[in-house]
TORNU-529980 format. One line per field, with one value per residue (C-alpha): residue number from 1; residue in one letter; x, y, z. Coordinates in Angstrom, 1 decimal. Layout:
N
seq <- NUM | ...;
type <- A | ...;
px <- X | ...;
py <- Y | ...;
pz <- Z | ...;
//
This chain:
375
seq <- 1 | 2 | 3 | 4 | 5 | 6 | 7 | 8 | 9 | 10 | 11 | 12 | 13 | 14 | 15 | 16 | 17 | 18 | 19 | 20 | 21 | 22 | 23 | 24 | 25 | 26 | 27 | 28 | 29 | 30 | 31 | 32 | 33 | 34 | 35 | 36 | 37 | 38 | 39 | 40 | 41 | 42 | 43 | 44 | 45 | 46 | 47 | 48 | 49 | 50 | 51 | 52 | 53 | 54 | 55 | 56 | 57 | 58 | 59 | 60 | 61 | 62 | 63 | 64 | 65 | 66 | 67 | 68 | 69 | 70 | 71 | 72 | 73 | 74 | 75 | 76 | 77 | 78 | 79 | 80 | 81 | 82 | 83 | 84 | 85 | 86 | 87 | 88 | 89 | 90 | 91 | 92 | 93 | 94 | 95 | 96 | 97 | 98 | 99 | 100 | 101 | 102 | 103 | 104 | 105 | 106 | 107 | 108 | 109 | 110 | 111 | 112 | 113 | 114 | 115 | 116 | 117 | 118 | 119 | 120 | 121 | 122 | 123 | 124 | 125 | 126 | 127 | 128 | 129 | 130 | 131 | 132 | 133 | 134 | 135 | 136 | 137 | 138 | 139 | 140 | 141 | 142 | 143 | 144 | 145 | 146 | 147 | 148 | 149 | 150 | 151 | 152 | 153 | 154 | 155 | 156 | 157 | 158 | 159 | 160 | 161 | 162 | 163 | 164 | 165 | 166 | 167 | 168 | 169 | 170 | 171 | 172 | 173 | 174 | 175 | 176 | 177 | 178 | 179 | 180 | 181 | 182 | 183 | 184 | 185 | 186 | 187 | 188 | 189 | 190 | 191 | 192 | 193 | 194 | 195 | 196 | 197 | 198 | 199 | 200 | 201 | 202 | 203 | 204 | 205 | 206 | 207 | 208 | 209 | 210 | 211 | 212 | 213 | 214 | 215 | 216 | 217 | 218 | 219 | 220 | 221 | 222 | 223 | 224 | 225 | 226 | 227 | 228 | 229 | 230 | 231 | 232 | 233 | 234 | 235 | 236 | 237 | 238 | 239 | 240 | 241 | 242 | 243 | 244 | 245 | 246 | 247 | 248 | 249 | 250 | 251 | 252 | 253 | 254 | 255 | 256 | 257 | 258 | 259 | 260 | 261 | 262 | 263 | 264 | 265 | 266 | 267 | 268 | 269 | 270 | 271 | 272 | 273 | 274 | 275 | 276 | 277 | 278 | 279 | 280 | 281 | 282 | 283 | 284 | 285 | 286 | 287 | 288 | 289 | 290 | 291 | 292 | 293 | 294 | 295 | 296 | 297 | 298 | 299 | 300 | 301 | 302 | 303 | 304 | 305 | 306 | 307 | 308 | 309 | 310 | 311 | 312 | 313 | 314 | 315 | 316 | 317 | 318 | 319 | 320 | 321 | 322 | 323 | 324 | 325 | 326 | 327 | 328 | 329 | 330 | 331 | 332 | 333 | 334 | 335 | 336 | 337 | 338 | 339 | 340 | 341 | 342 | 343 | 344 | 345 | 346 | 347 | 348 | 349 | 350 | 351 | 352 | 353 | 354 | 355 | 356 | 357 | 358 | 359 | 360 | 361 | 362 | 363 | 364 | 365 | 366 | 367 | 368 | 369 | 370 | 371 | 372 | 373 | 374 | 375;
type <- X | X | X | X | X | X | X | X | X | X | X | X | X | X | X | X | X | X | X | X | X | X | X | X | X | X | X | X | X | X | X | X | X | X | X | X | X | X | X | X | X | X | X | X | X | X | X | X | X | X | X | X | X | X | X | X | X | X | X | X | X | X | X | X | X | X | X | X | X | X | X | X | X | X | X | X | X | X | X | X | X | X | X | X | X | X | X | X | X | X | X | X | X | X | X | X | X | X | X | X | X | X | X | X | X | X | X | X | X | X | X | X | X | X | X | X | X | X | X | X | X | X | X | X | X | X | X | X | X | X | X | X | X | X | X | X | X | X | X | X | X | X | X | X | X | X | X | X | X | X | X | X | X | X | X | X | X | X | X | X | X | X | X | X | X | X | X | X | X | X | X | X | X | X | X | X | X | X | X | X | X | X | X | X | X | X | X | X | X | X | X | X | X | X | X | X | X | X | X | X | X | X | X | X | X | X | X | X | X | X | X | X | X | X | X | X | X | X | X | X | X | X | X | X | X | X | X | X | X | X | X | X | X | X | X | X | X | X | X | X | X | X | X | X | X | X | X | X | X | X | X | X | X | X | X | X | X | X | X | X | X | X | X | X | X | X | X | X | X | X | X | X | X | X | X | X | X | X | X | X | X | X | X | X | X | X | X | X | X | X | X | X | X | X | X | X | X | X | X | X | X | X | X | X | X | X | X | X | X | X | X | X | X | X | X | X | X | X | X | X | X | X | X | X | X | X | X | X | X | X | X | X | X | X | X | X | X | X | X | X | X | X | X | X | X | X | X | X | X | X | X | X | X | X | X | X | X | X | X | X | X | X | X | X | X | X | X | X | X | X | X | X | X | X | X;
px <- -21.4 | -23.4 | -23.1 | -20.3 | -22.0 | -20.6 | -18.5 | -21.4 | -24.9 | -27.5 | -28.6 | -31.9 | -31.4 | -34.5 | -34.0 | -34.5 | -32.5 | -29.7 | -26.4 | -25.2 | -22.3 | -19.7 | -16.2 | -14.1 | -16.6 | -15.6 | -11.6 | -10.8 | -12.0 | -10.6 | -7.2 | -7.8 | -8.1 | -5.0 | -2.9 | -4.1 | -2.7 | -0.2 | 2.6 | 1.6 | 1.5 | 4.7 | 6.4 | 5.0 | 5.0 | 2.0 | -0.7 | -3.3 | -6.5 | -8.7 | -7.0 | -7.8 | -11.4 | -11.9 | -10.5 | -12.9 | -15.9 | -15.9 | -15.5 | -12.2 | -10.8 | -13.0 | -12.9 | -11.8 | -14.5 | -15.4 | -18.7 | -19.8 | -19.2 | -21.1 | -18.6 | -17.6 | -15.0 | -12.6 | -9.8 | -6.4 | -6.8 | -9.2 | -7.1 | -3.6 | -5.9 | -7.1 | -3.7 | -2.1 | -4.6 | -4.1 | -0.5 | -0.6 | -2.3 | -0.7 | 2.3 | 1.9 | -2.2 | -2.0 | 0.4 | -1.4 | -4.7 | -2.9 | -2.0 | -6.0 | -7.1 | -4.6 | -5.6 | -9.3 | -8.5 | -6.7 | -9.4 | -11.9 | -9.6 | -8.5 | -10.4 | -6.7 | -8.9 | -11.2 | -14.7 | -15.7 | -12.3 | -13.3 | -17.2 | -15.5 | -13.1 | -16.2 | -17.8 | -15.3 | -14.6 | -18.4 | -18.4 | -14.8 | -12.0 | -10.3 | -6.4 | -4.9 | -0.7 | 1.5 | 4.4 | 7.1 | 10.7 | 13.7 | 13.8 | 16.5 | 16.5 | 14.2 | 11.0 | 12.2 | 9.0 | 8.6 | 5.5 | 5.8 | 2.7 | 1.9 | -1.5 | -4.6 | -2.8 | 0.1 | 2.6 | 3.7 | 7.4 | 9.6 | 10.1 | 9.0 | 10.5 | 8.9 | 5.3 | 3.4 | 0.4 | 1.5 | -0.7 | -4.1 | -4.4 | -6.9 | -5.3 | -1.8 | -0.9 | 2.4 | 4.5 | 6.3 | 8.6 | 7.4 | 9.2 | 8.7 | 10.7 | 10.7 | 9.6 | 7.0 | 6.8 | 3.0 | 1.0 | -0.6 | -3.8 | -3.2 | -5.7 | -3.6 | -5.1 | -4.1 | -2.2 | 1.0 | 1.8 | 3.0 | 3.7 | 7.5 | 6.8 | 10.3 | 10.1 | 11.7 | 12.1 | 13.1 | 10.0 | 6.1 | 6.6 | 2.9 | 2.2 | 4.1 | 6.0 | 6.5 | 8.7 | 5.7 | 7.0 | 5.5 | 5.8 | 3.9 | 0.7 | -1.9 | -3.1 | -5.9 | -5.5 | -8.2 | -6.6 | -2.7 | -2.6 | 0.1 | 1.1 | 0.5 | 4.0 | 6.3 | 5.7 | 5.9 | 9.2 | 8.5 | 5.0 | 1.7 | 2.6 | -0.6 | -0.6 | 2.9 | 1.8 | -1.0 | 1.4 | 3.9 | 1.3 | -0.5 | 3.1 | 4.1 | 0.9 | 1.5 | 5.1 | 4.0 | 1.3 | 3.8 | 6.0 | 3.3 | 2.5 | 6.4 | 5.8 | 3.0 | 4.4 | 7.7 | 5.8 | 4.0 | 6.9 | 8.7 | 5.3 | 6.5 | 10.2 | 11.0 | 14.1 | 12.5 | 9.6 | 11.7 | 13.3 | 9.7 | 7.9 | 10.9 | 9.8 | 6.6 | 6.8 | 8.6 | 6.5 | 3.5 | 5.0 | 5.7 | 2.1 | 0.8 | 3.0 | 1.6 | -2.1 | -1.8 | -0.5 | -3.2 | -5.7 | -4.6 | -3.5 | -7.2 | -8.3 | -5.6 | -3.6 | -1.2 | 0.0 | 1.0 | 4.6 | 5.4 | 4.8 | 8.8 | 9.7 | 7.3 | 7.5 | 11.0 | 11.1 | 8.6 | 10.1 | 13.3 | 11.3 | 9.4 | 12.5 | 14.3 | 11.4 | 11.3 | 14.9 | 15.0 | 12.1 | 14.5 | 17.2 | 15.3 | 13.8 | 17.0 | 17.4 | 13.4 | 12.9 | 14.6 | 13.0 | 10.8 | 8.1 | 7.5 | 6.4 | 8.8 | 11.6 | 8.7 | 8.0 | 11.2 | 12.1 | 8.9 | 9.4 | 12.8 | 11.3 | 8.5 | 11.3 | 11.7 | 8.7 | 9.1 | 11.8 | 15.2 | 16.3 | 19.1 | 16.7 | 14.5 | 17.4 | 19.2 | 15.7 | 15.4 | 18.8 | 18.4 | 15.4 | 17.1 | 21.0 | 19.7 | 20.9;
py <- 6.1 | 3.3 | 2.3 | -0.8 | -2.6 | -1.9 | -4.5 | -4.6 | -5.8 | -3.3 | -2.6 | -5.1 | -7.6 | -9.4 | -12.7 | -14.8 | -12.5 | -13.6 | -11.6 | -9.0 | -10.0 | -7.7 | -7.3 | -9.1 | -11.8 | -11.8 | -12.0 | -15.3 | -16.1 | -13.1 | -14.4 | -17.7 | -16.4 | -13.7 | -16.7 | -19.1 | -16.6 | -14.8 | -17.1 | -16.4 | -13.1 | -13.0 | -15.4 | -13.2 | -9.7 | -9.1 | -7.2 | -8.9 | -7.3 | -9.4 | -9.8 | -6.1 | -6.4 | -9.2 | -7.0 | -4.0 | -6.1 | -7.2 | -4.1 | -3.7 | -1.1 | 1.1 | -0.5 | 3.2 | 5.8 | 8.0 | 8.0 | 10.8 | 9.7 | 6.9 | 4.4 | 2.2 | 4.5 | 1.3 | 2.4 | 1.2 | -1.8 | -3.4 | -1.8 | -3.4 | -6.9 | -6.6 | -5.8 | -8.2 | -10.9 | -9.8 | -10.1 | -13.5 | -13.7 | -11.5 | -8.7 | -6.7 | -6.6 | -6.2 | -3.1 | -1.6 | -1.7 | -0.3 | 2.5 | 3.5 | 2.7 | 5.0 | 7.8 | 7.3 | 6.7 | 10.6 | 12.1 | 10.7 | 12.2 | 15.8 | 16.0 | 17.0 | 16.2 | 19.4 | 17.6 | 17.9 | 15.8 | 13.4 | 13.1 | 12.2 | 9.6 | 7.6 | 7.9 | 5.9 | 3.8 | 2.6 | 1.7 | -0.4 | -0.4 | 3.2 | 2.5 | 5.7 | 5.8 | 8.0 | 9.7 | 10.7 | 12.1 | 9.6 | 10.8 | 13.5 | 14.7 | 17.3 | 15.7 | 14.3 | 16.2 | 20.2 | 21.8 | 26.2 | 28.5 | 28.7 | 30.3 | 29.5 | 26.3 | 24.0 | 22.1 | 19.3 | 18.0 | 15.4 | 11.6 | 9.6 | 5.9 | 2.6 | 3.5 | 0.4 | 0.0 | 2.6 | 1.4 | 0.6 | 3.9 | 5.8 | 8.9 | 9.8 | 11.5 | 13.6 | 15.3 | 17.7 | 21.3 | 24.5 | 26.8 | 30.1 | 32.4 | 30.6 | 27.1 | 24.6 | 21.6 | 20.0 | 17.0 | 17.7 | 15.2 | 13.9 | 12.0 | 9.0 | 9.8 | 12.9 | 14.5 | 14.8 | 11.7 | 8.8 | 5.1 | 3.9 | 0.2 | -0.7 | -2.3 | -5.5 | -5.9 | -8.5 | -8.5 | -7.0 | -8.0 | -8.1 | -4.2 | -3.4 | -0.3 | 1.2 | 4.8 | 7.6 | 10.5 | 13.6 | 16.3 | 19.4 | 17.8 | 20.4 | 20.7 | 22.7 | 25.0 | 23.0 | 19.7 | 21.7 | 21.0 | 23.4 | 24.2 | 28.1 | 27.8 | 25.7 | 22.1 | 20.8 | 18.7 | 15.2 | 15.9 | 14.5 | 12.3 | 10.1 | 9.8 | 8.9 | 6.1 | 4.9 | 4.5 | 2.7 | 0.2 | -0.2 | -1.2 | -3.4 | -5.4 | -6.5 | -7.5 | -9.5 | -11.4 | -12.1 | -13.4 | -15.5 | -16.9 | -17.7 | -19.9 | -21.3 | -23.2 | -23.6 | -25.5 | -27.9 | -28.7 | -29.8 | -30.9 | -34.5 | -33.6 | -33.6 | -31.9 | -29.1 | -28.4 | -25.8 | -23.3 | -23.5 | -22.9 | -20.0 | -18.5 | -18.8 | -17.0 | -14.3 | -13.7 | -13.6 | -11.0 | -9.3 | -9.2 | -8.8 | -5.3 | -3.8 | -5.0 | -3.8 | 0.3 | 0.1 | -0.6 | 1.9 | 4.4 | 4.5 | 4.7 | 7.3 | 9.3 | 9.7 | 6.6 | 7.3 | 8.6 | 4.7 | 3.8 | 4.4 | 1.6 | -0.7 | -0.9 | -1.3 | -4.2 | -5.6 | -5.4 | -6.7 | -9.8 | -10.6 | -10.5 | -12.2 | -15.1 | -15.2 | -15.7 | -18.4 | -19.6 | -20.7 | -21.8 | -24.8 | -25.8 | -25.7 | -25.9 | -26.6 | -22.8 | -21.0 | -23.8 | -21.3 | -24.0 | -23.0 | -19.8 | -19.2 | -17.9 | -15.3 | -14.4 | -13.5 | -11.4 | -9.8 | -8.9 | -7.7 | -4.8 | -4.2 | -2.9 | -0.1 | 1.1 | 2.0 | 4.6 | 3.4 | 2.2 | 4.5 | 7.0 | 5.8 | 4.5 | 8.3 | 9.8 | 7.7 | 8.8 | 12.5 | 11.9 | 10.7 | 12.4 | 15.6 | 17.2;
pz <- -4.1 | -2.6 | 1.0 | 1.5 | 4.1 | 7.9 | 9.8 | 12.3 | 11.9 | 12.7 | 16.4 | 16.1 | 13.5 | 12.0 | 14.3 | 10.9 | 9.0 | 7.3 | 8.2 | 5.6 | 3.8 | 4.5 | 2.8 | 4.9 | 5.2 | 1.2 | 2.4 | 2.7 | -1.1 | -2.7 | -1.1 | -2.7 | -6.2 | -5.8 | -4.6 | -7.5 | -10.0 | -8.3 | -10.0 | -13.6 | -13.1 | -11.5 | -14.3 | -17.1 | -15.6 | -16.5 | -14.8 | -12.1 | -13.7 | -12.2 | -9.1 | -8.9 | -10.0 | -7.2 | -4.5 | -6.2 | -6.2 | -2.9 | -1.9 | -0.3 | -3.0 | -1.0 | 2.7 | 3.9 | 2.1 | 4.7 | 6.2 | 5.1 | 1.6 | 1.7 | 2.7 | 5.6 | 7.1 | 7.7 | 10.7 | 10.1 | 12.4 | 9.5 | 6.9 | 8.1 | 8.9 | 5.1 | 3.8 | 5.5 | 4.1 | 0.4 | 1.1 | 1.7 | -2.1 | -4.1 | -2.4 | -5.5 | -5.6 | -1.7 | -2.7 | -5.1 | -2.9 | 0.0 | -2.1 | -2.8 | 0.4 | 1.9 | -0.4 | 0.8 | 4.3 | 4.2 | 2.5 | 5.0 | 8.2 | 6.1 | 2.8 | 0.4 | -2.4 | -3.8 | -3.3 | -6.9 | -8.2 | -5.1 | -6.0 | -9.4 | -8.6 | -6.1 | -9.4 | -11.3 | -7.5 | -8.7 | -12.1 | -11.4 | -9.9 | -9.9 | -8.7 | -7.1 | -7.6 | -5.5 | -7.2 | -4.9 | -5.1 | -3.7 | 0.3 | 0.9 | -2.9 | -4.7 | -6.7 | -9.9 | -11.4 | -11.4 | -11.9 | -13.8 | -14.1 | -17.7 | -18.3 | -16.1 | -15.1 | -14.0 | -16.3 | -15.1 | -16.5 | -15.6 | -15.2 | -12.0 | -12.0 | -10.8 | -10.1 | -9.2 | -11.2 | -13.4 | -16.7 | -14.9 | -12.7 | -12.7 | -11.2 | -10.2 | -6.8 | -8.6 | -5.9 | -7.6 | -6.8 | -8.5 | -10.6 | -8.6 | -6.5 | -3.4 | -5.0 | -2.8 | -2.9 | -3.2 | -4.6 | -8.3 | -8.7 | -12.5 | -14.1 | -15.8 | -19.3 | -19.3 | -22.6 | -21.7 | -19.4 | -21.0 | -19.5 | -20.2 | -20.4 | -18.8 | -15.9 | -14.9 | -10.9 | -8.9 | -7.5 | -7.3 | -11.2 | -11.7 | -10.1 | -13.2 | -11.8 | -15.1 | -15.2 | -15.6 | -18.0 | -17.8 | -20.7 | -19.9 | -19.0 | -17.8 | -13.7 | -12.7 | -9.5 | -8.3 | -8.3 | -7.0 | -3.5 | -2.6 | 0.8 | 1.9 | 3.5 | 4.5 | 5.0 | 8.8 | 8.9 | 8.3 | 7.4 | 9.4 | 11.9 | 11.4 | 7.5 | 7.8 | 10.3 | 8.3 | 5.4 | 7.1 | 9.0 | 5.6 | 3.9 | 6.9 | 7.1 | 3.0 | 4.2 | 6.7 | 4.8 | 2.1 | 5.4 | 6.4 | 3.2 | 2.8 | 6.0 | 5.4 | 2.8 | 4.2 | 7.0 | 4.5 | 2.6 | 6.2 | 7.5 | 9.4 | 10.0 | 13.8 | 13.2 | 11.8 | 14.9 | 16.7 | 14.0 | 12.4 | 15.5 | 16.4 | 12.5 | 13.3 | 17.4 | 15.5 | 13.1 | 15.5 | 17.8 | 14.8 | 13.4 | 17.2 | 17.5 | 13.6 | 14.8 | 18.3 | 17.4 | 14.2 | 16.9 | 19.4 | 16.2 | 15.9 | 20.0 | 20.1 | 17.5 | 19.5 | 19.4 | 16.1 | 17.0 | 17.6 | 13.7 | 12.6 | 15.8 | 14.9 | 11.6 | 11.2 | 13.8 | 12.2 | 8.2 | 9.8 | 11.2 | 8.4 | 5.7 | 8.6 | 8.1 | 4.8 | 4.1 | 7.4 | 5.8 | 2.9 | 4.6 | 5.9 | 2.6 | 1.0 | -2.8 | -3.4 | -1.7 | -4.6 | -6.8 | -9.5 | -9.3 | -5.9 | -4.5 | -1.6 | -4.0 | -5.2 | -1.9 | -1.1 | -3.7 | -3.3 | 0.3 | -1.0 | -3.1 | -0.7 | 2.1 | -0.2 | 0.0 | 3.8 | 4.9 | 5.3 | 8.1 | 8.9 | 8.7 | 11.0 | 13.7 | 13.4 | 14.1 | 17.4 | 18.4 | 17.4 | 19.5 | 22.6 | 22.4 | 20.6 | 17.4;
//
């Protein structure tokens, strides 16, 4: 794959050099063009192909390749700062990024992928955008897909509902429960042409209506033992403490673009009222506190693993905050906010479907107290 140009210029830069481009320097215009289409898409349900091949050729689809495969090696401070920017564009382009860049980001701390399935997918990350999609079971319930031995090879059965981005992946992340004696439960790498997976065309959210999170049916279709990444035993309880952070920081930073976006315009439709100045600015000193506390543990997330453990609390404060905007946000525009002309009724609706994407709230909240009062 060919090198993405670093975020910082070499150690002795030609003095009449011109600075390399990088791809945030690329950011603020790939935001433009999200945002000047987002409504469209939204309106029609269709799906934000070139949205996606903007964010791909400015190389952001692949802001977290590892070094060693040729790539920036983006932390998650500049992944949540990139997220969060998209989100202000498009939530469901900003969605379906974070979803690659998250499966890129793994690979580059723990390397799930076999190499020769990975060398393949930087391959396809070259000649255009190659979305990634993550299948998952409901938390608390078995996977709604099961994978039996037949052969040299797994089978793969079962029907997975709402998967964003569902008809323009490239490969699918399927975790699924096998059929054996004492069943596991792993993650099946799927390649989305594969026979036996078929895209229901049914969806028809509230909101993320263009990552068209279409039901994924799976009848039979045929996994390798090289692309089964099955756990020897069982799996640690609540899984890595980092990959779940990164996902949750990843999620938050798109929820709080959308926020921001929501008050952006909020503030230019009020722009000039007086009686407005204070619950604006009170939005807007929320919101920033909000965005300071997902920025700040990204950034020390990457000083310091560690720090990880505080993802479940900050997130949550910080989902709560921005669909606490959003929905203030409308309030003070009155009937022009859920005016369909307008984006902010959009925006809402889309922050609405991106709190289910992060863990419930009860579970999070019973976690801290099992962690303080005990079991």
């Amino acid at each position: 794959m060919p090198r993405i140009p670093a975020h910082t210029p070499a150690a002795e830069p030609a003095t009449d050099a011109p600075a390399a481009v990088t791809p945030l320097d690329r950011l603020p215009r790939v935001v433009d063009l999200l945002a000047a289409r987002a409504a469209e898409h939204d309106r029609d349900g269709t799906f934000p192909y070139q949205g996606v091949e903007a964010v791909h050729e400015a190389g952001l689809l692949t802001l977290t390749v590892g070094q060693r495969y040729g790539g920036p090696g983006a932390g998650l401070a500049d992944t949540v700062r990139v997220l969060a920017r998209l989100g202000r564009g498009d939530a469901s382009v900003a969605l379906l990024a974070a979803h690659t860049l998250l499966h890129h980001a793994e690979q580059a701390r723990t390397a799930p992928w076999p190499a020769a399935l990975y060398r393949r997918l930087l391959t396809e990350s070259r000649r255009g955008p190659a979305l990634v999609g993550t299948l998952r079971g409901e938390p608390g319930r078995p996977p709604a897909v099961t994978a039996h031995w037949h052969g040299d090879a797994w089978r793969l059965t079962g029907r997975a509902a709402h998967c964003p981005g569902a008809e323009a992946l490239a490969w699918l992340a399927v975790e699924a429960r096998t059929e054996e004696q004492q069943p596991r439960t792993g993650t099946f790498l799927v390649r989305a042409d594969s026979p036996g997976l078929e895209i229901d065309p049914a969806a028809d959210q509230l909101g993320l209506r263009a990552a068209a999170g279409h039901d994924v049916l799976l009848d039979g279709a045929r996994v390798g033992t090289d692309a089964a990444l099955l756990p020897r035993g069982a799996a640690p309880a609540g899984g890595r403490p980092l990959t779940a952070a990164w996902r949750q920081l990843a999620l938050t930073a798109v929820l709080l673009g959308t926020a921001r976006a929501a008050l952006d315009w909020s503030a230019g439709r009020l722009r000039g009222s007086t009686a407005h100045r204070r619950p604006i600015g009170e939005l807007d000193a929320r919101l920033t506190g909000a965005e300071e506390l997902v920025h700040g543990l990204a950034a020390r997330t990457d000083a310091d693993p560690a720090a990880a453990d505080r993802a479940p609390t900050v997130q949550l404060l910080a989902a709560r905050t921005a669909a606490d905007t959003v929905q203030q946000a409308l309030t003070l525009t009155g009937s022009a906010g859920l005016d369909r002309r307008h984006p902010l009724e959009r925006h809402l609706r889309d922050t609405l479907s991106l709190r289910t994407q992060l863990p419930a709230e009860d579970a999070v909240l019973d976690a801290l107290g099992e962690a303080l009062l005990g079991g």
